[in-house]
C-alpha positions as CSV (number, residue, x, y, z in Angstrom):
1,X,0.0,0.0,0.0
2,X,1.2,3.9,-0.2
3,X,1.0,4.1,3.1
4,X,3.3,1.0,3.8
5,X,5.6,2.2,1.1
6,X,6.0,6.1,2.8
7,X,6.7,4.4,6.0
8,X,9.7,3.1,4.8
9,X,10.9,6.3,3.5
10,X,10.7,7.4,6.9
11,X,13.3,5.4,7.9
12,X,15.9,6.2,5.5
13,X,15.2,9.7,6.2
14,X,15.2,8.9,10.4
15,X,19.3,8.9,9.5
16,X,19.7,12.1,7.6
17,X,20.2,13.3,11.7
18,X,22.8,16.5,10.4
19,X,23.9,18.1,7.2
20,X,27.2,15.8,7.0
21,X,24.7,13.1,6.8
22,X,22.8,14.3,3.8
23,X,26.7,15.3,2.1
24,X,27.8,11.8,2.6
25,X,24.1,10.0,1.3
26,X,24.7,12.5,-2.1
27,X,28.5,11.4,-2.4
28,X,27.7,7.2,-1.9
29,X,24.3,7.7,-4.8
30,X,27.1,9.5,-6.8
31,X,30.0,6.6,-6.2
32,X,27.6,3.8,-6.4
33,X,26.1,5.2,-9.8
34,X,30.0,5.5,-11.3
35,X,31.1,2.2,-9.8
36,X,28.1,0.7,-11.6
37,X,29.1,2.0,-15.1
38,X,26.1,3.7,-15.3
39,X,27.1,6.8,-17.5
40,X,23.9,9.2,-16.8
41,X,21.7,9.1,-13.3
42,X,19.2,11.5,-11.8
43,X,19.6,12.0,-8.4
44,X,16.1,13.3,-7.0
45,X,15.0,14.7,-3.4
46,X,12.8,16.3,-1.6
47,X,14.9,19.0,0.8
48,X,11.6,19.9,3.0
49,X,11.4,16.2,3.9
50,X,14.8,15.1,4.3
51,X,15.0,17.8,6.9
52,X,11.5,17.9,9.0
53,X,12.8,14.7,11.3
54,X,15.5,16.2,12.8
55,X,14.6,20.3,12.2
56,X,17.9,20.6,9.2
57,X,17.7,23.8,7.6
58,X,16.0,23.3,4.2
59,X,18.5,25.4,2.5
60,X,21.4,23.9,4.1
61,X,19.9,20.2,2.8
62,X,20.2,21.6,-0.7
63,X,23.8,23.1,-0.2
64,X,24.6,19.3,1.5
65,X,23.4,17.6,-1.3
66,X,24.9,19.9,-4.0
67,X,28.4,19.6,-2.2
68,X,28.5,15.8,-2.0
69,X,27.5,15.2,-5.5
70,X,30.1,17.8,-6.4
71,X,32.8,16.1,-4.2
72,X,31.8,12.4,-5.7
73,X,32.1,13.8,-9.0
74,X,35.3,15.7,-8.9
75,X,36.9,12.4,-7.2
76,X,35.2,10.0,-10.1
């Protein structure tokens, strides 16, 4: 059910618990994408609700998530 299936989002967001957190889930997508061979990949979030659990600023989600996927690419 949808409901079943957004419950389980709620635990992969329960560990976004600081900004480092959201870097470092950006970096591995980007990492695990290039150590798959895959040559294009959308990366998509939602910055309001990766940051209601645990009160992150919205706008410091973003900047997280920019800077980790800038860091993974830069190193692959």
């Amino acid at each position: 059910s949808l409901v079943s299936f957004l419950q389980k989002l709620d635990w992969g967001v329960a560990v976004l618990a600081d900004l480092d957190a959201c870097r470092r889930v950006a970096y591995e997508n980007v990492v695990d994408v290039a150590n798959a061979g895959i040559d294009y990949a959308e990366l998509r979030f939602s910055p309001y609700y990766m940051a209601m659990k645990h009160q992150l600023p919205i706008e410091g989600v973003v900047e997280a998530i920019i800077d980790g996927v800038q860091s993974a690419l830069h190193t692959y």
